[in-house]
N, C-alpha and C positions, 0 to 999 in steps of 0.2 A: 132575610127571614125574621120576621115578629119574634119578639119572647113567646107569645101565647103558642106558633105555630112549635118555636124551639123546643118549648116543653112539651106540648101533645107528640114531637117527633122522641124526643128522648123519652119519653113514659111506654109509647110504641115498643121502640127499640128495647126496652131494660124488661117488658113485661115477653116479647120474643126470645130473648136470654136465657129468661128464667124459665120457658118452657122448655129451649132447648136442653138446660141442665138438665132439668125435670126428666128428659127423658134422654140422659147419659152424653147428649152429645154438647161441644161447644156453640155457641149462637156465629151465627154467618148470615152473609146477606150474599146475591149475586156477584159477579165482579165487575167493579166500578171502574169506569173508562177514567183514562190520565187527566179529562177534563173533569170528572165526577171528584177527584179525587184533591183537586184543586182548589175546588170552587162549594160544594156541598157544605153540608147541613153547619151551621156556627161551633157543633158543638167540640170542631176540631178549629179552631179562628185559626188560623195558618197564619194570620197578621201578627203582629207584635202583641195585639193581648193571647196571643193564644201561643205560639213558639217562644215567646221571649220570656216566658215561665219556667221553659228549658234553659237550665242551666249549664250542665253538664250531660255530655252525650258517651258513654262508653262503649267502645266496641271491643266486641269476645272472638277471634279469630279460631276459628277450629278446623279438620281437616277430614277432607273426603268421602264423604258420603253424599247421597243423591237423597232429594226429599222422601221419593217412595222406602230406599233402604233402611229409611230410620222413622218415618213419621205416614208410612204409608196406610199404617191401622187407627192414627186420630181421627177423631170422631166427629163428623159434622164438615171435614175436608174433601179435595180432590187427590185423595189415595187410591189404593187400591182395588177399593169397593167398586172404582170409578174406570177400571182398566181392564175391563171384560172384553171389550172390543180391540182392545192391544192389539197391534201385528205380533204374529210367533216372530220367535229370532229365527233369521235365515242361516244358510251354506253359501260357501260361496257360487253355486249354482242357481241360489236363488228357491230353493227348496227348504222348507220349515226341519228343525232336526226335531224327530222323532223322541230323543233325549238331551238334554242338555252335557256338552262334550266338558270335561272336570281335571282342572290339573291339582284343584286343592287337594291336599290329600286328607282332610277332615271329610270330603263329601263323595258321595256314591256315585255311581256313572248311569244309574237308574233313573235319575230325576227327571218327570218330563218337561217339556219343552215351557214353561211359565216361571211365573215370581214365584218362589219357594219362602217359605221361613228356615234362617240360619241357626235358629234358637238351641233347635235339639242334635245339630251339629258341631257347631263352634259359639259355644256360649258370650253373651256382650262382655265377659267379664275375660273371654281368652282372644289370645292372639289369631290372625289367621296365618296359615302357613304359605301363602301365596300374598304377591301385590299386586292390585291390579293394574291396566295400560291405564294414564292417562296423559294423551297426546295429542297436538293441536291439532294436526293432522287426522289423526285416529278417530279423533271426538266426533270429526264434522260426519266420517261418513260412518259412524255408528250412529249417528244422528237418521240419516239417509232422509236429509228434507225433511223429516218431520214425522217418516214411520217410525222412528226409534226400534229398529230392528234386525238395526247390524251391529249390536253389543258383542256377543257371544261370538262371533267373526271376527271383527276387529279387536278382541281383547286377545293377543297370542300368547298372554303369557299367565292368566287365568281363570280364560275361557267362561262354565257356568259359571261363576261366585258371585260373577256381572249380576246375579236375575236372582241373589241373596237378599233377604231385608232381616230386618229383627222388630220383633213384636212393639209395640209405640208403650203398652202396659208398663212393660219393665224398665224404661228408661227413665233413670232419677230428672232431668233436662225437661221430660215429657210434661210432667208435673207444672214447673213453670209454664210452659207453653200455653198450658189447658188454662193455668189460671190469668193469662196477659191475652197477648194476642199473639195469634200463629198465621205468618205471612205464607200461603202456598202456592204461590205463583213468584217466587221469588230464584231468581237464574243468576250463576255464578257467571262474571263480566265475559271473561275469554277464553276459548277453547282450549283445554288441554289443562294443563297442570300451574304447579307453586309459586313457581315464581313469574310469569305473565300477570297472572292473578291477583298475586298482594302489588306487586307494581301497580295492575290495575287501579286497585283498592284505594291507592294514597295520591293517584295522579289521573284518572281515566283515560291514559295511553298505556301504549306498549315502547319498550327499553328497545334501542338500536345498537348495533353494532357493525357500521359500515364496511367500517377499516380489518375486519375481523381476520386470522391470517385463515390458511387454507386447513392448518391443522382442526377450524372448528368448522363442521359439516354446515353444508346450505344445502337446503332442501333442494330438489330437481323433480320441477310439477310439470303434470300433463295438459290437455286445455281445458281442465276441468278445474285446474288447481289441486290435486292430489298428486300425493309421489310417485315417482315414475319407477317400477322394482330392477332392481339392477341384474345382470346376470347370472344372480343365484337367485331371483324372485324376492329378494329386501327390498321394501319400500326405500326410495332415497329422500327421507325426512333428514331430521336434524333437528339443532338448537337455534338456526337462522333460518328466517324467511331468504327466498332467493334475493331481496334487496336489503337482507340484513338486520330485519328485526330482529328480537331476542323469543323464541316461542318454545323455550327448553331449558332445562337448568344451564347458567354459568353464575359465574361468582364475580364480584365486585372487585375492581381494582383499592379502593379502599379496603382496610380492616375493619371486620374479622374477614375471614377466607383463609379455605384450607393453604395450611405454610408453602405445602408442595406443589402446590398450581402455578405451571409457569406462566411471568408478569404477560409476555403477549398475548395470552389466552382471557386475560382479566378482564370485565365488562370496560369502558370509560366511564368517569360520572354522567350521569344524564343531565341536560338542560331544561329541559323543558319545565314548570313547576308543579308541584305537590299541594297537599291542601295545607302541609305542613306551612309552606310559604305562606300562602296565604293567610293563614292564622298568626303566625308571628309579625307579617306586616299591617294584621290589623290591632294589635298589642295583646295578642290571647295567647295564655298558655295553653299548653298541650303536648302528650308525651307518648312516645312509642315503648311502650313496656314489654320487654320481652323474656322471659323466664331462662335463665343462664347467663343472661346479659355481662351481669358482673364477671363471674365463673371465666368466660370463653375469652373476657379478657384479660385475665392472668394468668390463664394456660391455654392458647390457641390449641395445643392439641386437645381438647374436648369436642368435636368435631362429629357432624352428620355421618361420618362413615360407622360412628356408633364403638371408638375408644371408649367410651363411660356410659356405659348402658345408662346410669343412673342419669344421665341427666342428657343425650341425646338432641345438643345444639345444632340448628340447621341456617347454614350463612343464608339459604336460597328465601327464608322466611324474613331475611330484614330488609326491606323495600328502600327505606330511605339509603342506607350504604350505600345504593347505586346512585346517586344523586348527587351533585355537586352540591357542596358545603356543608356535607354531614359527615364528609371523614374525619379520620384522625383530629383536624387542626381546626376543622368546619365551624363556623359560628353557629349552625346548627345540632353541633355534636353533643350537646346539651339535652337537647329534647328525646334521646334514647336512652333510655334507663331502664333498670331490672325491673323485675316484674313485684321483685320487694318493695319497689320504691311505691308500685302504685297503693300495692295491700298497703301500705302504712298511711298514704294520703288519703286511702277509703276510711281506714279505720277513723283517721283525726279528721274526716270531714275537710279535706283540703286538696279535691283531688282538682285538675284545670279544666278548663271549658271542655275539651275533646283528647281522649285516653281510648288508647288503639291498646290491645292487650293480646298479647302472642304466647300463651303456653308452648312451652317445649317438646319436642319427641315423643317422651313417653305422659304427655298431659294433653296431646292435641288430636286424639283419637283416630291417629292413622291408621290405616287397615298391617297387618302383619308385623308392624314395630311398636304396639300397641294395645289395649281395646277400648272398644265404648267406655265403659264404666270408669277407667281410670280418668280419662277425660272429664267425663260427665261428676266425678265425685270433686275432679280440682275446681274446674266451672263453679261448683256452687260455693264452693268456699271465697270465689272471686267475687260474686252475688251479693250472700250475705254479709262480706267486708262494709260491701254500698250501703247495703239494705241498715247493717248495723250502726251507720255512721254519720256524721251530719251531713252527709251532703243528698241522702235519700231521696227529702221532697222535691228536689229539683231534678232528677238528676234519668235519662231515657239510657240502659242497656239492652244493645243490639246483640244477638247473640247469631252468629253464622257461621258459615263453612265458606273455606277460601274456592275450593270447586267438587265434583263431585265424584274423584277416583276412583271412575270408572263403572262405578255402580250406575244400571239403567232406570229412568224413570221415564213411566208414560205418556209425559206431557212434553209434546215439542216445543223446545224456545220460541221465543216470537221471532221474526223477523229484525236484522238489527247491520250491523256491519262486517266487515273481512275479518274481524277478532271475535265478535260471537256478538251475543251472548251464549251461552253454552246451555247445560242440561240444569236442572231443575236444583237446588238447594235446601235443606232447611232454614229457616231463619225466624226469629221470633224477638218479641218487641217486651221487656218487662222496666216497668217503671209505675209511679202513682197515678200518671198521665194515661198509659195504654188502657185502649178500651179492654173491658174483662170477659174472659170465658169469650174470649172473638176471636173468628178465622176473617184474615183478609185475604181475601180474594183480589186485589191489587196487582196488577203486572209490575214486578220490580226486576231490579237488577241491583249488580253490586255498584254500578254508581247511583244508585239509590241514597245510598248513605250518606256519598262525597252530597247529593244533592241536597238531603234533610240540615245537613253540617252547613253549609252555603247557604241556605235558606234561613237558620237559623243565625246567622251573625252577620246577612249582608256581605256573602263575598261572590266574587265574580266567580263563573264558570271555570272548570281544568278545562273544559274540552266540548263537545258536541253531544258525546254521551251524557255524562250527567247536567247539561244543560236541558237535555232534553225531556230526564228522567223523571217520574214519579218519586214523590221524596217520601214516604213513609208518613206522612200525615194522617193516612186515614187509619194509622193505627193506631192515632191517639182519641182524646176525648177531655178537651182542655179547659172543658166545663165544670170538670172533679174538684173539690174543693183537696 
């Protein structure tokens, strides 16, 4: 593309923006196929004049919400304005429920059968008193192919909350979003829940456990691939795939991990490599910051089962522990550090090329041990750190949800492999780089990230997933002085 065409595109583009503010909503364009997304307009150069301006890439891990739950009222998006045509949630008959069925006990057993607002029930700022399913199992066929309509069926243990969202207005997070770019087509990697997920996130596989003894359950699928209910009508899922994958909580043979977990039950380290590797063998730092970090070890008992409310460490959220050469003695053991470490590198403008950042329990907005707000008020002070520090002009924070617990949204995943991708996320792009007041309409996933990260420093693929992926480019605009 010519400069003359470059500019007559970006004057287009900046003068459609400004109408779209003009009239309340963020600018968006259609969505742009993985080759549009590659190859298009200069003013994202994906080449080295244009990514290698990126310096540092920080990623915001947060927890469990579905895009429509949280971002389904932004404006100019594919939310909720966009989900008239939904299937109702079914019975398992197959029959639309007339009211949405309710274990939370904040909500009425009245609600009909659609998205509700959760606002004037369980405010963003409280707890809910229920969690919901998220299971790998569970996911796929509350998925049902793509009707998204067996939420409220497959969630047995809190039923409507599934078809809960919170108004997009009142979330502090939202703010940022409207003014960077808001990716909504963006799907957490693997079905089901935490720890599949952040594994995902630093490796694009999934954790094995061959040798596993009998004490840890392996699923027992029909020929559909779903569990088969045993003679009380249990599904027979688990924490293993029937050949042993990891698709459930367990805990790393490495420390941290709760004291009283016996050693057989303990993951093995993983083999296969992380992006971690790969960045240290290409001489870049890079650091997993995880809020308690320090804390959890010098009292293992601070522990996920939630001994210290106040600070509510989860082993299932550190990805690299399962990995060989990140325990105890690991030559990688270095690159896992508090989450103090990172605030202080933001502050002094010293942070490394790629910062993975894991708020704790009560900071990472999980539904019932939790709420939004608390999340969303720590998030921005992780923000601001960047924003206030030297390392700003250079520097793209990704801010996501590891998957989307439980909550439904109306857009079915694409098409993708035996591990998912799953249901729909929020995720949004703020940096000097991000196009402004833009929605991308971009098919991502969470090896999106691992792919933008590889693409920006020349490192080879984890895997087929993020080799194949959409790397987040077209949420820059690398033209910005």
């Amino acid at each position: 593309m010519d400069l003359a065409s470059r500019r007559r595109q970006r004057w287009t583009r900046g003068l459609g923006c400004a109408l779209c503010l003009w009239m309340g909503g963020a600018c968006t364009t259609s969505p742009p196929s993985a080759t549009d997304a590659a190859t298009s307009d200069g003013s994202r150069d994906a080449g080295p004049g244009g990514l290698a301006r990126l310096n540092h890439v920080v990623v915001i891990v947060l927890e469990n919400w579905s895009y429509d739950s949280l971002y389904g009222d932004f404006a100019g998006a594919d939310g909720l304005s966009s989900a008239g045509n939904a299937a109702p949630q079914v019975d398992a008959t197959g029959a639309a429920y007339q009211q949405l069925p309710q274990t939370e006990t904040h909500l009425p057993q009245t609600l009909p059968n659609a998205p509700f607002p959760l606002d004037a029930y369980v405010p963003s700022s409280a707890d809910t008193s229920t969690d919901l399913t998220n299971n790998f199992y569970e996911e796929q066929r509350q998925i049902d192919g793509g009707k998204m309509d067996q939420f409220v069926l497959y969630d047995t243990a809190a039923k409507g909350l599934t078809m809960g969202y919170y108004h997009t207005a009142g979330l502090p997070l939202a703010k940022e979003a409207a003014k960077y770019t808001l990716c909504d087509h963006f799907f957490h990697g693997v079905f089901g829940g935490s720890l599949q997920n952040h594994i995902f996130l630093i490796s694009a596989g999934v954790a094995a456990f061959p040798d596993a003894p009998v004490s840890i359950k392996r699923a027992v699928l029909d020929g559909n691939g779903m569990p088969v209910p045993d003679a009380n009508g249990k599904p027979q899922d688990g924490p293993l795939t029937p050949d042993g994958h990891v698709v459930g909580t367990l805990f790393p043979a490495a420390t941290p991990h709760p004291p009283a977990t016996p050693a057989e039950q303990l993951v093995p380290p993983q083999t296969f490599p992380t992006i971690g590797d790969r960045l240290s063998a290409a001489n870049l730092d890079w650091g997993w910051y995880a809020e308690g970090w320090n804390a959890i070890g010098s009292s293992p008992a601070l522990n996920d089962a939630g001994v210290d409310p106040d600070t509510l460490f989860q082993y299932n959220h550190q990805p690299f522990v399962y990995f060989d050469g990140y325990g105890e003695n690991g030559a990688g053991r270095g690159h896992l550090r508090d989450e103090s470490d990172f605030l202080s590198a933001a502050r002094a403008g010293t942070l490394p090329a790629v910062s993975f950042v894991k708020p704790d329990g009560i900071d990472n907005e999980h539904p019932n041990y939790t709420n939004v707000i608390n999340g969303e008020g720590h998030v921005l002070q992780l923000i601001n750190a960047i924003r206030d520090g030297g390392n700003w002009a250079d520097t793209a924070i990704i801010v996501t949800y590891d998957e989307n617990g439980g909550f439904w949204d109306h857009v079915a995943p694409p098409a993708g492999d035996q591990w998912g991708p799953g249901t729909r996320v929020p995720t949004f792009v703020i940096s000097p780089f991000a196009r402004k007041a833009y929605v991308d309409s971009t098919v991502y996933d969470t090896a999106s990230i691992l792919a933008l990260i590889e693409h920006r420093w020349n490192l080879a693929p984890l895997g087929t997933r993020d080799a194949a992926a959409a790397d987040l480019t077209n949420a820059f605009d690398f033209t910005q002085p």
